[in-house]
C-alpha atoms as a printed R data frame, in Angstrom:
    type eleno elety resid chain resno      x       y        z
1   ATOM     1    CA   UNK     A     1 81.947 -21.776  -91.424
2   ATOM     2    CA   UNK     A     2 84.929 -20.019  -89.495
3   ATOM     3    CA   UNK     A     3 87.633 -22.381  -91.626
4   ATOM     4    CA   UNK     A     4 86.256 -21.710  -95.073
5   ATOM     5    CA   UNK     A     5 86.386 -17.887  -94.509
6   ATOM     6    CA   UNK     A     6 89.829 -18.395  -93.008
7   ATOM     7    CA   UNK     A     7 91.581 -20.772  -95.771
8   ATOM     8    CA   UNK     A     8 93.406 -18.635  -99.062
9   ATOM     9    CA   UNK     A     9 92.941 -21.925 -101.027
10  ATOM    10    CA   UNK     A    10 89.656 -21.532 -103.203
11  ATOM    11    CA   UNK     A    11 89.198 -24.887 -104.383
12  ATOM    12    CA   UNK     A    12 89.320 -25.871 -100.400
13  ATOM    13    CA   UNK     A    13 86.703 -22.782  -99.503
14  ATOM    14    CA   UNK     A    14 84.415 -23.973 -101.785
15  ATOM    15    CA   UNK     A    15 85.276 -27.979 -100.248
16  ATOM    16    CA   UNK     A    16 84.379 -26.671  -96.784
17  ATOM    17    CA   UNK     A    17 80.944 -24.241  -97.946
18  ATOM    18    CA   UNK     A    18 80.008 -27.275  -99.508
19  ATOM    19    CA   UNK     A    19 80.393 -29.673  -96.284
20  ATOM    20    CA   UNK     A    20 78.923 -26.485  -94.127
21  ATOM    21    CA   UNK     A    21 75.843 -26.475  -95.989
22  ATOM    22    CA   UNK     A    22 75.546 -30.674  -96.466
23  ATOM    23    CA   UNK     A    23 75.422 -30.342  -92.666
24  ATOM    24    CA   UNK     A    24 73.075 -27.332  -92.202
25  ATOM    25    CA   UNK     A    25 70.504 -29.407  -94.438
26  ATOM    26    CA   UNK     A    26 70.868 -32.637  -92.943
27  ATOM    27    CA   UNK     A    27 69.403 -30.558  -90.033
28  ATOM    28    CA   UNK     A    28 66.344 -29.772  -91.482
29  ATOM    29    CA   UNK     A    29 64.105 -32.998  -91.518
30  ATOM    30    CA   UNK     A    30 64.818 -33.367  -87.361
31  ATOM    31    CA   UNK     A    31 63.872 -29.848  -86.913
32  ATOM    32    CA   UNK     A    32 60.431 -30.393  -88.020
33  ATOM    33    CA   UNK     A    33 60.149 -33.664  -87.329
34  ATOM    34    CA   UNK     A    34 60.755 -32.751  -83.802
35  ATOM    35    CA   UNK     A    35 58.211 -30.039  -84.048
36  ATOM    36    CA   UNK     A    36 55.428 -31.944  -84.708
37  ATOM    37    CA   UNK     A    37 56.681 -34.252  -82.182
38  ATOM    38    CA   UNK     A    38 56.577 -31.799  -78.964
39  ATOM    39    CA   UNK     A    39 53.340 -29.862  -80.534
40  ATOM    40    CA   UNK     A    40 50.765 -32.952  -80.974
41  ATOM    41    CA   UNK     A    41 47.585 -31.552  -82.448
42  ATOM    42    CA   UNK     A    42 49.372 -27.752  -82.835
43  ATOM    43    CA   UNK     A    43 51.647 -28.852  -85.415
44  ATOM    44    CA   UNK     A    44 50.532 -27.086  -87.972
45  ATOM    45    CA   UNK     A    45 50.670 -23.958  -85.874
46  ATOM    46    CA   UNK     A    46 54.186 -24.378  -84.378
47  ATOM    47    CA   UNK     A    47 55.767 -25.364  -87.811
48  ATOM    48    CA   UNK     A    48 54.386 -21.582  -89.359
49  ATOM    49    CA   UNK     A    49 55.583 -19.784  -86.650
50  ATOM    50    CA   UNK     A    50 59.403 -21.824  -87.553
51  ATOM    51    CA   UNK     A    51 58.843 -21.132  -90.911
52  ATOM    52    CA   UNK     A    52 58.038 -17.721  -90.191
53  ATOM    53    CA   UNK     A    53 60.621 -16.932  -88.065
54  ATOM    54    CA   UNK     A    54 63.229 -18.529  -90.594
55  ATOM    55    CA   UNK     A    55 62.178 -15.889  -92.816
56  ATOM    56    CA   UNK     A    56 62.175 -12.922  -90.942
57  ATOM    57    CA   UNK     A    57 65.968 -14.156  -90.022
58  ATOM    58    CA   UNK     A    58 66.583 -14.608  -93.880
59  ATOM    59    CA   UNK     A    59 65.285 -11.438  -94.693
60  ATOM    60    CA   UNK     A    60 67.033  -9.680  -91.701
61  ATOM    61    CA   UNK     A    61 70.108 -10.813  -92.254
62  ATOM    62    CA   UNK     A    62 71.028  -9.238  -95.704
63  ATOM    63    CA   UNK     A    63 70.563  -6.095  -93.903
64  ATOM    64    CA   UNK     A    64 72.625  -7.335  -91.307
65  ATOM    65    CA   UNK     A    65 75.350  -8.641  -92.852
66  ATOM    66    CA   UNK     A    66 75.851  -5.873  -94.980
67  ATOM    67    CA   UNK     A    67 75.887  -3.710  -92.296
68  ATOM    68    CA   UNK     A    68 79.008  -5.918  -90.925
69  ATOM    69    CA   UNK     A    69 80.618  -6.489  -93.656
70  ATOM    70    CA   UNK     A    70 81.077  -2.788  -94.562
71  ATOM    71    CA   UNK     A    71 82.230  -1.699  -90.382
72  ATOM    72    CA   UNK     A    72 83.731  -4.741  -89.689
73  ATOM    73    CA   UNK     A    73 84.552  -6.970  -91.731
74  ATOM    74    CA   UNK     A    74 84.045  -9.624  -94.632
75  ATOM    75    CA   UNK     A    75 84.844 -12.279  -92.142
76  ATOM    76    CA   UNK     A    76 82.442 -10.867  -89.260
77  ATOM    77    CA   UNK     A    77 79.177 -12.892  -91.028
78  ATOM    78    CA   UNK     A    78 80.754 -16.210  -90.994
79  ATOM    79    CA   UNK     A    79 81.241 -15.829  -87.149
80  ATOM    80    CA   UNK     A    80 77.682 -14.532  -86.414
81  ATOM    81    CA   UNK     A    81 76.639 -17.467  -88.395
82  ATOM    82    CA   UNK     A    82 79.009 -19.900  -86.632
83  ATOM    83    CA   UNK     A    83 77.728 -18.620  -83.362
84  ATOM    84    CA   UNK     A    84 73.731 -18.869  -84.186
85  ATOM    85    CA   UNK     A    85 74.522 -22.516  -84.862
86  ATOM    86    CA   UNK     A    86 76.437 -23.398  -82.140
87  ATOM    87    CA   UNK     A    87 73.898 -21.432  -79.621
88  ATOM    88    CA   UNK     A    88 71.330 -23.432  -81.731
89  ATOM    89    CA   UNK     A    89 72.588 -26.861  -81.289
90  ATOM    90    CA   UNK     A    90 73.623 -26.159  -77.531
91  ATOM    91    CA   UNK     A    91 69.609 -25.139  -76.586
92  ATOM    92    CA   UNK     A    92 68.588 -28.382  -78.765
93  ATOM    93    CA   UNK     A    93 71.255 -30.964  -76.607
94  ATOM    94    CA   UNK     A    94 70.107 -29.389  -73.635
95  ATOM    95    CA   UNK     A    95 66.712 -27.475  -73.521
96  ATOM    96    CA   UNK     A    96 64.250 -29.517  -76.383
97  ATOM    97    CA   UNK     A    97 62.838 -32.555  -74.765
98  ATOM    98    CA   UNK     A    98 60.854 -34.151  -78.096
99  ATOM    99    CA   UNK     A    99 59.084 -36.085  -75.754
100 ATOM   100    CA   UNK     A   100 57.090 -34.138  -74.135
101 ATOM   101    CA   UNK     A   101 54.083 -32.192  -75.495
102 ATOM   102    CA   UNK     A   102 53.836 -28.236  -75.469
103 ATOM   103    CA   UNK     A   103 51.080 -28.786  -74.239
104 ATOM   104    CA   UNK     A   104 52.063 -30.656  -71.082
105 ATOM   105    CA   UNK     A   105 51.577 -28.183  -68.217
106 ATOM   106    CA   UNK     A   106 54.265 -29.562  -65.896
């Protein structure tokens, strides 16, 4: 995210969006694949309280990036973005274990 906010070419921030977003969405079918792997039987429950989580951060964050973009800057968004994902893929290589069960009490 941090190089296509960063690049004056258009034609090469719209390349790099474009390759940002292929990768965000090749993301998706793990993520809930791996949820109803560690849930079992609670699958149902722990993929609506993704989704709704998902949502509260998509609704949030117009607020919030507004907010930054008019005290900080236009830049500011594509950082807190690139940070979320980073933080999110460093608790998935270390801290998700999709074998074992939330509801293994170990």
């Amino acid at each position: 995210m941090v190089p296509s906010a960063s690049v004056s070419d258009p034609v090469l921030t719209v390349v790099l969006l474009s390759l940002c977003n292929f990768l965000i969405f090749m993301s998706l079918a793990p993520s809930w694949a791996a949820s109803m792997d560690v849930a079992g039987g609670f699958s149902g429950s722990v993929s609506s309280v993704m989704n709704m989580v998902g949502q509260a951060a998509g609704s949030g964050s117009a607020i919030i990036f507004g907010a930054l973009v008019d005290h900080v800057s236009w830049m500011a968004p594509f950082y807190v973005i690139s940070a979320v994902m980073l933080g999110s893929a460093l608790l998935w290589a270390f801290f998700i274990d999709p074998e074992r069960l939330v509801t293994d009490r170990s």
